[in-house]
Kinemage of the C-alpha trace (Angstrom):
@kinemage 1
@onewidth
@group {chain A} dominant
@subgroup {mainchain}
@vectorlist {calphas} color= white
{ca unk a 1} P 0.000 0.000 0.000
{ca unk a 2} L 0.962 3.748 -1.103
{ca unk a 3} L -1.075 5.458 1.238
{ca unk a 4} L -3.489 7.398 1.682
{ca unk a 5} L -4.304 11.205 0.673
{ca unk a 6} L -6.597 13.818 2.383
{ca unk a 7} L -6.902 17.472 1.889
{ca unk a 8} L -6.810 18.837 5.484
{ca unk a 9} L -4.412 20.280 6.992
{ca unk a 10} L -1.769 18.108 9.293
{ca unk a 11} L -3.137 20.453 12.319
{ca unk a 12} L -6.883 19.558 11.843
{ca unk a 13} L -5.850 15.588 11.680
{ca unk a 14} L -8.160 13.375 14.421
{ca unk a 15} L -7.643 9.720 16.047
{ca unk a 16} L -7.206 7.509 14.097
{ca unk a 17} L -5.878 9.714 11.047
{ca unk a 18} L -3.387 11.080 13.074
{ca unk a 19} L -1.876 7.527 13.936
{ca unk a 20} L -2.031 6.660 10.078
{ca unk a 21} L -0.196 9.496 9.326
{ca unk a 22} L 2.482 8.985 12.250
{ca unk a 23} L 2.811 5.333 10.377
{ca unk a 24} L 3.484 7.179 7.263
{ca unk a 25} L 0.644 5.752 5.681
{ca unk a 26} L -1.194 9.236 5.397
{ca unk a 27} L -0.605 12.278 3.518
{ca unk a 28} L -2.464 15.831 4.944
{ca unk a 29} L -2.372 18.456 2.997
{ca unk a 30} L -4.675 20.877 2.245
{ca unk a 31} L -5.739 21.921 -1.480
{ca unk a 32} L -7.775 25.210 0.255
{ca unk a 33} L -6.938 28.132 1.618
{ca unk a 34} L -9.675 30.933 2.752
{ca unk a 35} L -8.900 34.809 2.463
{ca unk a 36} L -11.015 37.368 3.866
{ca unk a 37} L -12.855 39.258 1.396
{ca unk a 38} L -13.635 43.252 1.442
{ca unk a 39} L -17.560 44.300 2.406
{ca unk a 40} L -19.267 46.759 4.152
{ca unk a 41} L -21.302 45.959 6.952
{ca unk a 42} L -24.273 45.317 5.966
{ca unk a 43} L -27.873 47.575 7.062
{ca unk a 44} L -30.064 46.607 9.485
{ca unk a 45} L -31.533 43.185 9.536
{ca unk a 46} L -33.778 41.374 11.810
{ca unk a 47} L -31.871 37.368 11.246
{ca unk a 48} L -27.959 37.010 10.879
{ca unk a 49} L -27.959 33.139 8.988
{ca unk a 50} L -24.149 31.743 9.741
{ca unk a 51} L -23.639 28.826 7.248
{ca unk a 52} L -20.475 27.639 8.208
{ca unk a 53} L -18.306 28.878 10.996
{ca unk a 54} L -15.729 30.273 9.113
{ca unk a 55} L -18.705 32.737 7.606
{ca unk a 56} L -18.943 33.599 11.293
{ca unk a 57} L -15.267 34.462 12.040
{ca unk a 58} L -15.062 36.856 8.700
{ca unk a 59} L -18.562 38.301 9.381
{ca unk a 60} L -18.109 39.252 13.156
{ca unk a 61} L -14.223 40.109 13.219
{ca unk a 62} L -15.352 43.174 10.978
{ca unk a 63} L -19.332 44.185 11.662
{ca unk a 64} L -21.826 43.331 14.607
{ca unk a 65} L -25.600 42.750 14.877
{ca unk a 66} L -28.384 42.473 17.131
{ca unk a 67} L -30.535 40.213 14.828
{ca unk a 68} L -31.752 36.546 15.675
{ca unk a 69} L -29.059 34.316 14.533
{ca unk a 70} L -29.798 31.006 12.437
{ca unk a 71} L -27.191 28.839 11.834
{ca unk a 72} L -27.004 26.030 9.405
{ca unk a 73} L -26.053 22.383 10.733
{ca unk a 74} L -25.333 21.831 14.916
{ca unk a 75} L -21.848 22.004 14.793
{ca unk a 76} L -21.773 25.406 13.399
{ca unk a 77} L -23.977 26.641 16.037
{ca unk a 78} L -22.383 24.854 18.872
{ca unk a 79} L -18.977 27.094 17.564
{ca unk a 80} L -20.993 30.261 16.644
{ca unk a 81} L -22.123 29.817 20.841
{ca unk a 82} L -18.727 29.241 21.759
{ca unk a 83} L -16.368 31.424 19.987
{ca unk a 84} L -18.692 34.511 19.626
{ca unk a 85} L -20.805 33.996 22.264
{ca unk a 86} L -24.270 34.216 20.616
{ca unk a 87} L -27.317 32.646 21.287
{ca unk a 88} L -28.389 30.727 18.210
{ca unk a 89} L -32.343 30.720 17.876
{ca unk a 90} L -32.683 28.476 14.850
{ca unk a 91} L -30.615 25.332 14.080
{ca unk a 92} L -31.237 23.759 10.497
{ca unk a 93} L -30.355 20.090 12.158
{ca unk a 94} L -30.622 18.274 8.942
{ca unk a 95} L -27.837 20.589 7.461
{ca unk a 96} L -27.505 17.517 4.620
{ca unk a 97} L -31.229 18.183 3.403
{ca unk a 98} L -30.734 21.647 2.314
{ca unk a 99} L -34.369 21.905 0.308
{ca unk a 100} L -36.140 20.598 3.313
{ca unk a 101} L -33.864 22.426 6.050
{ca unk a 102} L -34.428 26.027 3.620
{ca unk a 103} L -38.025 25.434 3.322
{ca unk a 104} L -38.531 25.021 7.036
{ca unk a 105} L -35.863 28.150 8.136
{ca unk a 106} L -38.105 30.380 5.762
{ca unk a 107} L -41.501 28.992 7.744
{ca unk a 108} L -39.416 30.062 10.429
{ca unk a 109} L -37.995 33.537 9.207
{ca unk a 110} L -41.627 34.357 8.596
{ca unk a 111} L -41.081 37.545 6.324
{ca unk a 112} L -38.318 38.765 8.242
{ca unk a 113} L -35.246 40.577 6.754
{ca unk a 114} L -32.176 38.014 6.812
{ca unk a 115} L -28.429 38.888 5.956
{ca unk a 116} L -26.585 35.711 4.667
{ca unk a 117} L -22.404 36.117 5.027
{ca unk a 118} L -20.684 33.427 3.014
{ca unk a 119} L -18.150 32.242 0.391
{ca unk a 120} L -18.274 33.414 -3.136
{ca unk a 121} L -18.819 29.498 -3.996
{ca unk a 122} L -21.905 29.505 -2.063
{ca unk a 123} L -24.784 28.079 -3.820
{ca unk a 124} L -27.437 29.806 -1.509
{ca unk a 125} L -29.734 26.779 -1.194
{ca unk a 126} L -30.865 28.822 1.991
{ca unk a 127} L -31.325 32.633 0.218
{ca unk a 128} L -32.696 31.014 -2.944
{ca unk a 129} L -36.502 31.223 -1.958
{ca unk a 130} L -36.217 34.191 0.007
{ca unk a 131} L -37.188 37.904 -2.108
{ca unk a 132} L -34.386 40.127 -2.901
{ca unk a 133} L -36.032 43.190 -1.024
{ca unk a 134} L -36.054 40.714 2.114
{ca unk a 135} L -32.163 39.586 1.694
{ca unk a 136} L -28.474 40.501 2.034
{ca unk a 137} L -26.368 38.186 0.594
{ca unk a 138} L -22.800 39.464 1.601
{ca unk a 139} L -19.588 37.581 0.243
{ca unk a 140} L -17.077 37.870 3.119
{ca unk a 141} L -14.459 35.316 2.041
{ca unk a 142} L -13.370 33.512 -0.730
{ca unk a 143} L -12.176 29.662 -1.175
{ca unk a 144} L -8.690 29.159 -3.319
{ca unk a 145} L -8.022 26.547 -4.360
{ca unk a 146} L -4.253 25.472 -3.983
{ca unk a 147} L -1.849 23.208 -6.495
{ca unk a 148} L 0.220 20.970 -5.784
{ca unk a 149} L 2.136 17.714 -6.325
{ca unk a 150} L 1.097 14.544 -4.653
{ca unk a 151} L 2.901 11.681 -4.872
{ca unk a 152} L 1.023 8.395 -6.178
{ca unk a 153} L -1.767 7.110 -3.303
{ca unk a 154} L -3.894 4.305 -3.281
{ca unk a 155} L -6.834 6.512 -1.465
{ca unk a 156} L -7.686 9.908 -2.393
């Protein structure tokens, strides 16, 4: 056996990756990087919906908001609690069932104004259904994608 490739980086790695990679037997490297993107804060709006945590580190190291914060998928708002010390007050659980997950935050959102910080690869499965006049979609990092050689692997 060759090995084993994954794109994340060596820090990230988790039992029992880190163990295969200590045995040589796994390659961590990431093929991403994420830069911070320049925005304006955005106006006033009564939901802040965090999509991924790093949307939430880019968003709040530059603006701040009083709105009711949504967050796509547990994890994210377990970390959006944590690190910025908000109080989440809608959780899409079933972050892998984006159609169903949009269709029931925008029961939930009710007509209410929502601002949406993400990536500029985001596909907006959330902001689709929503009216323009009732959204701010606001790009405030980007993903690059990184190059490089990788030596023949039997996993990828």
């Amino acid at each position: 056996m060759s090995g084993i490739f994954i794109s994340k980086n060596k820090e990230e790695l988790i039992e029992p990756l880190l163990a295969l990679q200590q045995q040589n037997l796994l390659e961590a490297q990431s093929l991403i990087e994420f830069r911070a993107l320049p925005f304006e804060c955005p106006p006033a709006h009564q939901i802040l919906f965090i999509s991924s945590i790093r949307a939430a580190h880019y968003f709040f190291e530059h603006c701040t908001s009083d709105a009711l914060i949504a967050c796509a998928g547990i994890e994210t708002a377990k970390k959006v609690a944590e690190l910025h010390q908000k109080q989440v007050h809608f959780i899409a659980a079933q972050s892998g069932q984006p159609k169903l997950e949009a269709q029931r935050f925008n029961e939930w959102r009710n007509g209410r104004s929502v601002c949406f910080p993400s990536s500029q690869l985001s596909i907006g499965s959330y902001a689709a259904p929503i009216p323009d006049h009732e959204k701010t979609v606001l790009k405030v990092y980007e993903t690059v994608f990184r190059s490089s050689l990788i030596n023949p692997k039997d996993i990828y």
